[in-house]
C-alpha positions in Angstrom: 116.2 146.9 208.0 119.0 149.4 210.1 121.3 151.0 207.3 124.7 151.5 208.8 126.8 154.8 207.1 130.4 154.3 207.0 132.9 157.5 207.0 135.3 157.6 203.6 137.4 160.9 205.0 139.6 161.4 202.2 139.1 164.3 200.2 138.9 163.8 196.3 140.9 166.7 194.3 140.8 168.8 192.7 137.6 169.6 194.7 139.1 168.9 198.3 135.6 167.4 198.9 134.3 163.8 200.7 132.8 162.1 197.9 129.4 162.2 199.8 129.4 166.0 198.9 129.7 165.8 195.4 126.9 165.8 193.2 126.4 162.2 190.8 123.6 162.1 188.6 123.0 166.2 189.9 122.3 164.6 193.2 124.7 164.5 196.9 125.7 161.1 196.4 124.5 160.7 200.0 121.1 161.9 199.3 121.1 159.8 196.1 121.7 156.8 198.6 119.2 157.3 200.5 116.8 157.6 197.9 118.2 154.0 196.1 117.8 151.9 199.6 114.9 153.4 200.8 112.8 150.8 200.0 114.9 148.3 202.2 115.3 150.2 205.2 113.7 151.8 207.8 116.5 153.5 209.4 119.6 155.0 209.9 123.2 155.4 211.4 126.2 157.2 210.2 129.2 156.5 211.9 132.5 158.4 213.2 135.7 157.4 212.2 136.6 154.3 213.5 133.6 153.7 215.4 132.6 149.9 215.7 129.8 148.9 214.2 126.5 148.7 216.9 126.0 145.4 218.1 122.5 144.9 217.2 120.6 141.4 216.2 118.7 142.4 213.3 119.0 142.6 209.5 121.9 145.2 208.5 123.2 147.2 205.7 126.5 148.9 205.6 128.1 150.6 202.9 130.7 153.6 202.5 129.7 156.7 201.6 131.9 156.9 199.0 130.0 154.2 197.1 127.6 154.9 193.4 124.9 152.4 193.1 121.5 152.0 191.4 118.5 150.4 191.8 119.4 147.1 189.9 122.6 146.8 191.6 120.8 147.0 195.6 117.7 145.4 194.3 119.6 142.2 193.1 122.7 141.9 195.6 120.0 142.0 198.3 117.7 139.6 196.9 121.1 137.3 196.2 122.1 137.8 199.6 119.0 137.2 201.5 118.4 134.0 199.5 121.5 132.8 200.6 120.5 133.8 204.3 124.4 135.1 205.7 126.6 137.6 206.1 127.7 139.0 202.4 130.1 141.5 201.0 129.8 143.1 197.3 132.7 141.3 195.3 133.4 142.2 192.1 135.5 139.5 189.6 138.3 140.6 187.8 137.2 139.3 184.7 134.4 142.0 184.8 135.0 144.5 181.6 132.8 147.0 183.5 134.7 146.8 186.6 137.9 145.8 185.1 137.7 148.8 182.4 136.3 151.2 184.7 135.9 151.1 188.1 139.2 148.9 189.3 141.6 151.6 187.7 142.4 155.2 190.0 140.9 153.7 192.8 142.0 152.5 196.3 138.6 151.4 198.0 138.6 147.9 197.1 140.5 145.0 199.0 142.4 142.1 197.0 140.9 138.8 197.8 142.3 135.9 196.2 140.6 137.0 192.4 137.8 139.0 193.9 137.7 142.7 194.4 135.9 143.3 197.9 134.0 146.1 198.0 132.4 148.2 201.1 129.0 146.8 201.1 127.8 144.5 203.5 124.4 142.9 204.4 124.3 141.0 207.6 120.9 138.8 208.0 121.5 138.8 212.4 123.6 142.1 212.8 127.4 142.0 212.7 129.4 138.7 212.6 133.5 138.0 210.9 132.6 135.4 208.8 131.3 136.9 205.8 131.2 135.6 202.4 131.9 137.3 199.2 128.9 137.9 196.4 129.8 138.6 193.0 127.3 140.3 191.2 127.4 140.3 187.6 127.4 143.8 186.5 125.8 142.7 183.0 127.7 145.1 181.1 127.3 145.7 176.9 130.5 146.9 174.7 128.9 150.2 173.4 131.3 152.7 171.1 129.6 156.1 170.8 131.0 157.4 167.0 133.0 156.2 164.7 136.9 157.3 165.0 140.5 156.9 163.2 142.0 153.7 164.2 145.5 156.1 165.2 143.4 157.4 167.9 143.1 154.3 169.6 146.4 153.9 171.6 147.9 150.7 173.9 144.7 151.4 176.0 142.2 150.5 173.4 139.4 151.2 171.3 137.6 154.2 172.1 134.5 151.7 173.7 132.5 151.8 177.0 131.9 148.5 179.0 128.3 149.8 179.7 127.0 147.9 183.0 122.9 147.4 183.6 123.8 147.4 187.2 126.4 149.6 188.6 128.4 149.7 191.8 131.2 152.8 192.0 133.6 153.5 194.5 134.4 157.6 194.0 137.8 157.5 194.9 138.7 160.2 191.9 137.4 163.1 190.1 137.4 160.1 186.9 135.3 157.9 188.9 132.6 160.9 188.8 132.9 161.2 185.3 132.4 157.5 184.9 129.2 157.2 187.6 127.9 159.8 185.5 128.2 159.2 182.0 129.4 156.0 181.6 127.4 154.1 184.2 124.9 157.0 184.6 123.9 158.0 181.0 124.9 155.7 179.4 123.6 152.9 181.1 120.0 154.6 181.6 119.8 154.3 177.5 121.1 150.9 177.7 118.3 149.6 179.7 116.1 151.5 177.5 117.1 149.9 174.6 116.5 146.0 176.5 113.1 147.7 177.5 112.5 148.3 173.9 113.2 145.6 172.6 112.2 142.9 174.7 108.8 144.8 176.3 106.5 145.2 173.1 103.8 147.3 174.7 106.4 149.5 175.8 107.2 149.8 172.3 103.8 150.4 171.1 103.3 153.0 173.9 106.3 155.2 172.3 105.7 154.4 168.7 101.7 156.0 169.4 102.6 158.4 171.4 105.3 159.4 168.7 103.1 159.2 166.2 100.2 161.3 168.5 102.6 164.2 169.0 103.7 164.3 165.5 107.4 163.7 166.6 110.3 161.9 165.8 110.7 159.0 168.4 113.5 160.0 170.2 111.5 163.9 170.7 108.2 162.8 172.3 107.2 163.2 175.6 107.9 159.7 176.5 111.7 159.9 176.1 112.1 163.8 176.9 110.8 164.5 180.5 110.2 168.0 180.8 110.0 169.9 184.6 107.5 172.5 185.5 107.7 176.4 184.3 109.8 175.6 181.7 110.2 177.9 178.7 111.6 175.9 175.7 112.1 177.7 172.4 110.2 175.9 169.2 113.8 176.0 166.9 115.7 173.6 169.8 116.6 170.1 169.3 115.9 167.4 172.2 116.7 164.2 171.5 115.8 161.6 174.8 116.5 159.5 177.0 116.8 163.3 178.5 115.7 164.5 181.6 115.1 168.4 182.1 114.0 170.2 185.8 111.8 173.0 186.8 112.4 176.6 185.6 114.4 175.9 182.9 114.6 177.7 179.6 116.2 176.2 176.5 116.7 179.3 173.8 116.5 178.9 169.7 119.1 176.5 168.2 120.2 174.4 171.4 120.7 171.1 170.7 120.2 168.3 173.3 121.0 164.8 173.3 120.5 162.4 176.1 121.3 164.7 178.8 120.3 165.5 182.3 119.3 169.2 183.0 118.7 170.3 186.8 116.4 172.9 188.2 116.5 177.0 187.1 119.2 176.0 184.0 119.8 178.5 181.4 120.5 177.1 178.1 121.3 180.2 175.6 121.3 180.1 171.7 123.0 177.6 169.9 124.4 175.8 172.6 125.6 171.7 172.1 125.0 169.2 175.1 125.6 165.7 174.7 125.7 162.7 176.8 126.0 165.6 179.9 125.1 166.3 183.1 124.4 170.0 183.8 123.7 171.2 187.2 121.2 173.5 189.1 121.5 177.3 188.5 123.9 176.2 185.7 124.3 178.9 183.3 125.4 178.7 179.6 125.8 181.3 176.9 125.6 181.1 173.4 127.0 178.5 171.6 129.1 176.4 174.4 129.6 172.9 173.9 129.5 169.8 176.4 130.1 166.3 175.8 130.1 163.4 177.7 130.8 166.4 180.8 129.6 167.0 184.3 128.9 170.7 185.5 128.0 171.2 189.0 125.5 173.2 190.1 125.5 177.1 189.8 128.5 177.0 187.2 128.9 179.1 184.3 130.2 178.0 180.6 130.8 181.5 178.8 130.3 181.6 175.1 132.3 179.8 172.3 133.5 177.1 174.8 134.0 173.6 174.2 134.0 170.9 177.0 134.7 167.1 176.2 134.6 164.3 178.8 135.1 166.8 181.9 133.8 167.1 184.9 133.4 170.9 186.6 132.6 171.5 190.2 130.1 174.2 191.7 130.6 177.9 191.6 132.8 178.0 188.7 133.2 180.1 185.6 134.8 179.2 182.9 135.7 181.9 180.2 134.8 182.5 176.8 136.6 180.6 174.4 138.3 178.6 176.3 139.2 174.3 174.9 139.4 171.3 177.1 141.1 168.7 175.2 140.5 165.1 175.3 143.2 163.1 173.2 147.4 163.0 173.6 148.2 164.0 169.6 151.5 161.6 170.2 149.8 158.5 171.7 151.1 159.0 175.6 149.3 156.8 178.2 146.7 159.5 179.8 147.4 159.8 183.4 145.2 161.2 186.1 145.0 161.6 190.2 143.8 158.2 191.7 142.5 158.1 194.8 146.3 158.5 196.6 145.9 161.8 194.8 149.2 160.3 192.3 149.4 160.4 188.8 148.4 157.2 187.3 147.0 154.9 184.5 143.7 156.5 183.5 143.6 153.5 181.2 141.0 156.1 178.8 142.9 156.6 175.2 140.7 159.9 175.4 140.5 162.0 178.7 138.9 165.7 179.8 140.1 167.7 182.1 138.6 168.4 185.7 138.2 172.2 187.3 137.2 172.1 191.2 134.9 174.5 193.2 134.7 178.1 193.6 137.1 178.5 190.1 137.3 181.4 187.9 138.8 180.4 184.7 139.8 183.7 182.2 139.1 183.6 178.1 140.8 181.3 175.8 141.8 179.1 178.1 143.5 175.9 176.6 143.9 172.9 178.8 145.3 169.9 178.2 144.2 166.1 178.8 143.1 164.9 181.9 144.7 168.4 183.6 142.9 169.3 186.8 142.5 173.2 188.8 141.6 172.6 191.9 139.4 174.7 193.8 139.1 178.2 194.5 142.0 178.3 191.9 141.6 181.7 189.6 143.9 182.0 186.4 143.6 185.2 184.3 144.2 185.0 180.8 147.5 186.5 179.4 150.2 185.4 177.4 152.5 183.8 179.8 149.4 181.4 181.2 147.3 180.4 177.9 148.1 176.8 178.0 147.4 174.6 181.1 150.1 171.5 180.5 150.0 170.5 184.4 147.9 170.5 187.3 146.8 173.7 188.7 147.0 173.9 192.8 145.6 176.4 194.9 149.1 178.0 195.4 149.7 178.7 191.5 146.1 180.8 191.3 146.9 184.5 190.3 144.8 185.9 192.4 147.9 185.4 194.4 149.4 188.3 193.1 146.6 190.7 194.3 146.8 193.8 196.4 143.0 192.5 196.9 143.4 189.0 196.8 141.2 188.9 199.9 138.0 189.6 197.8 138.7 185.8 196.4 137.9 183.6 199.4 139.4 180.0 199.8 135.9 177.8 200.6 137.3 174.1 200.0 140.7 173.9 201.5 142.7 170.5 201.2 142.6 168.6 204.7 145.9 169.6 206.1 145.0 173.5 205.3 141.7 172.9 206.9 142.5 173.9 211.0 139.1 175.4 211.2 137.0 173.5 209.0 135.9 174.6 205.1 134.0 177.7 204.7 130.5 177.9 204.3 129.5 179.7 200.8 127.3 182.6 201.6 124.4 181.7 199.3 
């Protein structure tokens, strides 16, 4: 089957970045396409902007690159769309709590169709044709609360819950929509299906429970839950709690605690350091005692020391200094709003929100930022006493490096597309 690319230009801030560039599941979400329809297809086209599609007679799949699927998702809209034997486009309904919750708000990929969301995915059985017919996929999602919280801290958005789908399909139109592919529909939903594995396959379960038992570990430690990479030095005294995945060259220091995370390639996890529900990128590097949760870092980012991340999502290149907050929660309960995929403040309909830091950022000590507050890249902010508290979002203009006699030394690598005359910069490593 031909696979047929289409272009999604726009940029998503803060990272000034085609969604096909940033990492999901620390993967390029175009290499992580590629990897979830390779089984279907035999090859490939990506087109230009505005280019028609070819005019071939044979079977056809076309998506965005802007889109986040899995497996279960390709596996059963193609199955569902072959049976039916014509042309098909991925609908979502709007009764869907995963899509309805999650993916529908911030975002500006899908069309309105009567009370179907159209998304960009298409299969055609005999190459192009206009009459195509909508397929709603049920995204089989499960209510799933992660602790226990005052009600006052649930505002007019709701209950601090997560529509959890089995099978996930993501338009990245916004920094939240990596967030959500990640840990909502990523993380989340990988220990989801574990959980309907367990309890519906029963030699699965007896495969954990004597391996458990084998390994003289909990359940949730042994080697059947906690993947572990090659070269990997992992102190005794640390914690790691699965479903969590962990690359090559990694080394995990006395006191870390890990709970259902994924860890890329050459990571260094120092002492004491927290990550929960997170993604943590290649070459990532984190110092005693930092904290993640529920948070993306992109690859070859550094967390200094005595710094606490909740529900954020930090690009590549980046430090951020020691001691520094992200907050997640309005104390007066606000509506949290964040950039949607118009890059305009709206409805993040989350009653708790992170922040988001771009590319190429250098972030000083003691940092405090608030709620769903985004630096974009190449941004660097020094800590002093008229900047300690980030209360809006941070543009490439407002960095201090700004003020410089050597503000040269600080190159801009991800400009936004109407700075761009020459194309972005290519990092030197």
């Amino acid at each position: 089957m031909l696979k047929v690319i289409l272009p999604a230009a726009n940029r998503i801030p803060p990272f000034n970045e085609p969604a096909r560039d940033l990492r999901i599941q620390n993967t390029p979400l175009w290499l992580w396409q590629r990897n979830v329809l390779a089984p279907y297809v035999t090859r490939e086209i990506e087109l230009a902007p505005r280019e028609p599609l070819p005019r071939l007679r044979e079977p056809m799949i076309v998506h965005r690159n802007n889109l986040f699927f899995d497996q279960g998702y390709i596996k059963a809209f193609i199955t569902a769309a072959r049976k039916k034997g014509r042309a098909c486009r991925a609908a979502f309904s709007a009764q869907d709590p995963a899509f309805r919750e999650h993916a529908l708000p911030l975002s500006t990929s899908y069309m309105l169709a009567g009370n179907l969301y159209l998304a960009d995915l298409w299969y055609y059985p005999h190459g192009p044709v206009a009459d195509v017919e909508p397929l709603v996929m049920d995204l089989a999602p499960k209510e799933v609360g992660y602790y226990h919280v005052p009600t006052y801290m649930a505002d007019q958005s709701g209950d601090l819950t997560y529509q959890v789908p089995r099978r996930s399909l993501l338009a990245i139109d916004s920094w939240v929509h990596v967030y959500i592919a990640d840990i909502v529909f990523g993380i989340f939903g990988r220990a989801l299906r574990f959980e309907d594995r367990l309890g519906n396959d029963l030699a699965f379960k007896l495969k954990i429970l004597s391996r458990s038992l084998y390994e003289g570990r909990q359940v949730l430690e042994c080697s059947e839950l906690v993947s572990v990479g090659k070269n990997c030095v992992i102190d005794p005294s640390a914690i790691i709690h699965g479903p969590t995945t962990i690359g090559d060259n990694v080394t995990i220091n006395a006191g870390a605690v890990i709970e259902n995370c994924i860890i890329g390639n050459n990571v260094n996890i120092s002492q004491d350091v927290q990550l929960m529900l997170s993604v943590v990128g290649d070459g990532a590097f984190l110092p005693f005692r930092a904290s993640l949760f529920m948070t993306t870092v992109m690859e070859n980012s550094m967390i200094a020391q005595n710094t606490c991340l909740q529900m954020c999502v930090v690009g590549r290149n980046t430090f951020i200094g020691a001691g520094s907050t992200f907050t997640d929660y309005n104390l007066i309960p606000a509506p949290i709003l964040a950039r949607d995929g118009n890059n305009e403040l709206n409805f993040s309909n989350r009653p708790v929100m992170g922040g988001c830091v771009g590319h190429n950022c250098r972030l000083g000590s003691g940092m405090i930022i608030f709620p769903a507050r985004t630096v974009e890249s190449d941004v660097v902010l020094f800590a002093s006493k008229e900047r300690r508290v980030i209360d809006r979002d941070i543009t490439y203009e407002d960095s201090d490096h700004h003020k410089l006699r050597n503000a040269s030394l600080h190159r801009r690598l991800y400009p936004r597309g109407e700075d761009d005359t020459h194309g972005a910069a290519l990092e030197s490593w």
